[in-house]
N, C-alpha and C positions, 0 to 999 in steps of 0.2 A: 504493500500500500504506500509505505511512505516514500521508495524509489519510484513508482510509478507516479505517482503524485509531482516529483520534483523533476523528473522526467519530463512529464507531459507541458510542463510551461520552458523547459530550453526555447530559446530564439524567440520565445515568445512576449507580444505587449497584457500585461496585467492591466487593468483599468481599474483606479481607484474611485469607487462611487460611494461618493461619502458626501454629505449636508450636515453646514452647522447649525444651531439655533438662528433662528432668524432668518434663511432662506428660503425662498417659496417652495422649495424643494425638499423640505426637512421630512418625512415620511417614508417610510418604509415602499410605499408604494412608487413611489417616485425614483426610488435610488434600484427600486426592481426593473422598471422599463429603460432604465442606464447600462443595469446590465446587460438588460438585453439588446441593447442596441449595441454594449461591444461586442457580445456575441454573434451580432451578423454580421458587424463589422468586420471581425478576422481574430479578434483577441485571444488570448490563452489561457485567461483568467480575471479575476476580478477581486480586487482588496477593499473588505466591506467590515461594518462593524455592527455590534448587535444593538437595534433592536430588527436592526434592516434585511440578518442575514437570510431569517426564515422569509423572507418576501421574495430575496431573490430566489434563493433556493428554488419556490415555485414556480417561477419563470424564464431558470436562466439554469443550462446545465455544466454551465462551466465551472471547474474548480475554484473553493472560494479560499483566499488568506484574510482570517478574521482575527478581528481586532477588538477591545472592547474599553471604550474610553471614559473611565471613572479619573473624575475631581475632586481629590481630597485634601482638606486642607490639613497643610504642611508636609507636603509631599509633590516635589516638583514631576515625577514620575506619571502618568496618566494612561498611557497603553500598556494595556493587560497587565497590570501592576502587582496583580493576587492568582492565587491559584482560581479560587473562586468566580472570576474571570474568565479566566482561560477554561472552565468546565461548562460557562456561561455557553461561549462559542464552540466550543466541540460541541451541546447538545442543538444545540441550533442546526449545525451541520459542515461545519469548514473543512475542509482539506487540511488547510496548514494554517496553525497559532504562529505568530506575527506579535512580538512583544518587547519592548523595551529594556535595550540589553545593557544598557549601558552602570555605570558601579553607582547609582546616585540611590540615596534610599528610599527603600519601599514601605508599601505598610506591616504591618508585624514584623520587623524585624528582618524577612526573608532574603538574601543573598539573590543576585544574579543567575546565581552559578545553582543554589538550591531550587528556585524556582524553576528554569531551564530541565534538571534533572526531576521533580516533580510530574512536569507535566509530562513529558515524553514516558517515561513509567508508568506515571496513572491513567493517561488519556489516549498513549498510542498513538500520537500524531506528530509529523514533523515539525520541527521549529525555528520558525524566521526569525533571527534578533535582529533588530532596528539598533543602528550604531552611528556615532558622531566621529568615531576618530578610528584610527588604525590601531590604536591598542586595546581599546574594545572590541575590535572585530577577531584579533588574535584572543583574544580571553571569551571571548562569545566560541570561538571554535574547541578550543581547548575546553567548556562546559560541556559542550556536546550539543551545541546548535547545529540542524543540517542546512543553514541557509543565510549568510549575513547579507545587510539590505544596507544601504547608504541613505537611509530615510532620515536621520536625525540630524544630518550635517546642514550646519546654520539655525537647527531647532534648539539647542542648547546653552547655555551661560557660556561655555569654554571653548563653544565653533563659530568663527568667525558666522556672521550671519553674510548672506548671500543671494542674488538674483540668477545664480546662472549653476547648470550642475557642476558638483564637485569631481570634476573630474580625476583631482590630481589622487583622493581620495580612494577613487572607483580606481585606479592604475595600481595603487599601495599595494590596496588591500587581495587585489585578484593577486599580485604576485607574491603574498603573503600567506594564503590559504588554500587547503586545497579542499574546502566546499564550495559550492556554488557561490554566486556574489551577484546581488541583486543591486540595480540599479535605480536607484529616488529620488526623486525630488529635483527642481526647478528645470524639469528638462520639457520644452516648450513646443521644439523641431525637431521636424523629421530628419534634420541632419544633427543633431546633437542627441539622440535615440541613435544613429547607426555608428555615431563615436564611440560612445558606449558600448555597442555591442565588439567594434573594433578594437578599446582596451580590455576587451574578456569579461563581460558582464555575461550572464547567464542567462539575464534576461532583465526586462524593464516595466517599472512602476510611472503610471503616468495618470496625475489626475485634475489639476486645476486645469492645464490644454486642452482638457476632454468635455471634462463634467460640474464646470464653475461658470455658467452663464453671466452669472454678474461680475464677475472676476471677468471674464473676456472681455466685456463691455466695459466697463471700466480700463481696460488697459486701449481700446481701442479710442475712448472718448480721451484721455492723456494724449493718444497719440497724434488727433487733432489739436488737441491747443489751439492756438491763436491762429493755425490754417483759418479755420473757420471763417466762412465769409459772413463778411459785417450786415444785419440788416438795416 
């Protein structure tokens, strides 16, 4: 299951369909007809979180990397942060947990590296760790993650924040490990996706380019400016 799983999305685009609060998009229902439209699109999968997962599940048969995004205060931590969590999205139905790998702490007390080892035991499913830096990704491997993802790079206190992917990142870490290496975050074109694939990404995560309507529009209205003819 879980080779075949990690398998099946090589060379593949992942579509992140996710809605925050306040988008006319925030429903389950609505991040379901996203998947489906990467699924006819060509995609290899889809990165969703719960409560959305069961929605797509009935609509969409792609493998899902589920996520599940709890705010607790005093805990800078947010993706899949607890066991509890991550048994959240396994019963839902995901393919692969997708969790914050990085050494910042969690709630109870739980370790990185314990959590990582919990879940793969208890729930039989492979595990994405979401990393900021190259020495997370080397300690995410060394837990016994099957998957590290460039998703945190610029999301964190200690990563430069950033407009553009991290390539130098995605370059480090593929020649640093020898599981897969997943590609995240600000990658916008279809020519900065096949860089990616060209410094050895496994495969790629794309989701405000896709599934952020007002995020597009917005970057599109910036880009008029003062074009704009006078009335």
């Amino acid at each position: 299951m879980r080779e075949s799983v990690i398998q099946k999305i090589k060379g593949g685009l992942i579509v992140s369909c996710q809605a925050e609060e306040g988008s006319p998009f925030f429903q389950p229902e609505s991040m379901a007809r996203f998947a489906k439209a990467a699924e006819l699109g060509g995609a290899a999968g889809v990165r969703a979180k719960e409560p959305d997962i069961r929605a797509i599940k009935e609509m969409c048969s792609l493998p899902i990397v589920g996520i599940d995004k709890v705010y607790l205060e005093g805990f800078e931590v947010y993706i899949t942060s607890r066991l509890e969590d991550a048994q959240r999205i396994a019963d839902a139905g995901a393919a692969i947990i997708a969790l914050d790998c990085t050494p910042r702490p969690r709630p109870g007390g739980v370790t990185m590296q314990e959590l990582v080892q919990r879940i793969k035991s208890g729930l039989k499913l492979p595990v994405m760790a979401d990393i900021a830096t190259l020495e997370e990704a080397v300690a995410a491997e060394r837990a016994g993650a099957d998957i590290v993802a460039t998703t945190l790079s610029g999301y964190t206190a200690y990563s430069p924040k950033r407009a553009t992917p991290d390539f130098d990142l995605l370059n480090a870490v593929v020649r640093a490990v020898d599981i897969p290496v997943i590609a995240e975050g600000h990658i916008q074109t279809p020519a900065e996706a096949q860089k990616c694939f060209a410094l050895g990404a496994w495969a790629i995560v794309i989701g405000t380019a896709i599934t952020r309507p007002v995020e597009l529009t917005q970057r599109f209205v910036r880009a008029i400016g003062s074009s704009r003819p006078q009335v």
